[in-house]
C-alpha positions in Angstrom: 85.5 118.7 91.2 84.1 120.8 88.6 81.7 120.1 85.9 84.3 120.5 83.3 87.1 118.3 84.7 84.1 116.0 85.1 83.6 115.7 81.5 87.2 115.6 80.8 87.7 112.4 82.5 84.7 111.1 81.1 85.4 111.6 77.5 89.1 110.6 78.7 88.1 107.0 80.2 85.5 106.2 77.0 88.7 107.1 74.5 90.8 104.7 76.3 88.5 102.5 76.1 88.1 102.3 72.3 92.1 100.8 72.5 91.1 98.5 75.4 87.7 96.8 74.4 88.3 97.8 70.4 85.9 94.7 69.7 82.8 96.0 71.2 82.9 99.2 69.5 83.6 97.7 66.2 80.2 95.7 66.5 78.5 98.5 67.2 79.2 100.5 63.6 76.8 100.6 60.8 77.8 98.2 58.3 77.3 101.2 55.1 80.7 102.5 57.3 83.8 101.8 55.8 87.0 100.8 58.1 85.0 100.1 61.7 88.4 99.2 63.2 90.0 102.5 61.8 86.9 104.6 62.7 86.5 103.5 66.2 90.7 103.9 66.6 89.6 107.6 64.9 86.7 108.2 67.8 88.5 107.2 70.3 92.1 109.5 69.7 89.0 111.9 69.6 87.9 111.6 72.7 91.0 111.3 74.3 92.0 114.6 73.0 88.8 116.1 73.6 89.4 115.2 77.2 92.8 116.5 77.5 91.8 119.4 75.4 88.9 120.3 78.0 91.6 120.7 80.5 93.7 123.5 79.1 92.5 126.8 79.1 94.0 128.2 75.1 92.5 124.9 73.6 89.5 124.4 75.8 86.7 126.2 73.4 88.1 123.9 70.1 88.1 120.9 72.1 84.2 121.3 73.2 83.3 122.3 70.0 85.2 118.9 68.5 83.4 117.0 71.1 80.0 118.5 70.2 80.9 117.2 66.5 81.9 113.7 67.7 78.7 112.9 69.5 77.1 114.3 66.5 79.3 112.0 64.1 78.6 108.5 66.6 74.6 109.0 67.3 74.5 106.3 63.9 76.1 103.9 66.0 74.3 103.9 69.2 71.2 104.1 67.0 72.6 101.1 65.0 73.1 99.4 68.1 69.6 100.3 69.5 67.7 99.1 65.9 70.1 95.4 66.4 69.5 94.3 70.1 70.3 91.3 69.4 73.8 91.5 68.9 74.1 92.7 72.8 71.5 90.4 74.5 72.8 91.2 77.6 71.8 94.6 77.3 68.0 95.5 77.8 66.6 97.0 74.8 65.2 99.8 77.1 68.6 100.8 77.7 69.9 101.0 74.1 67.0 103.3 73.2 68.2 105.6 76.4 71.2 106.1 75.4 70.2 107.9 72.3 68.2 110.7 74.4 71.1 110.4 76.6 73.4 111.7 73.7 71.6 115.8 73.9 72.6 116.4 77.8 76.4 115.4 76.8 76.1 117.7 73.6 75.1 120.2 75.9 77.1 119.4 78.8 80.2 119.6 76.1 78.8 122.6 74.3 78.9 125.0 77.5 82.6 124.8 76.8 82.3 126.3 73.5 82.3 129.8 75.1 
């Protein structure tokens, strides 16, 4: 399987589940961010068509570049979520701050799509 469907999938599985475990994503917004509901709906159509849009040739380049800007526009969550561990106390705190380093090799990942 290629790199590329790889992402895909990925980005196409964490969009669906923004409709499927809505909750969890709404406690993990910033509370200076309007709409939490509304803006993980937002993320998640994202991702999903990020996914999809990975997958066809004529909109592959737009669709890395939007998913470059998405995990751009949610690192204030994850850090939000990382600065209030104790909203997710099953979650080591070690863990929240690795997903924020995490973030660059999926910008990159999604960036080598851009050309």
């Amino acid at each position: 399987m290629s790199g590329r469907i790889l992402l895909a999938i990925l980005f196409l599985v964490a969009g669906i589940l923004h409709f499927v475990i809505t909750p969890v994503y709404v406690r993990i917004m910033p509370a200076y961010l309007p709409a939490p509901r509304l803006l993980v709906q937002i993320s998640g159509v994202c991702e999903v068509l990020g996914g999809i849009g990975l997958l066809v040739p004529i909109t592959r380049a737009a669709a890395a570049w939007g998913l470059v800007a998405l995990l751009i526009c949610v690192m204030p969550a994850n850090l939000n979520m990382a600065l209030h561990p104790g909203k997710w106390p099953q979650i080591p705190v070690w863990l929240l701050w690795l997903r924020l380093p995490l973030q660059l090799p999926l910008l990159y990942w999604s960036w080598l799509y851009t050309r």
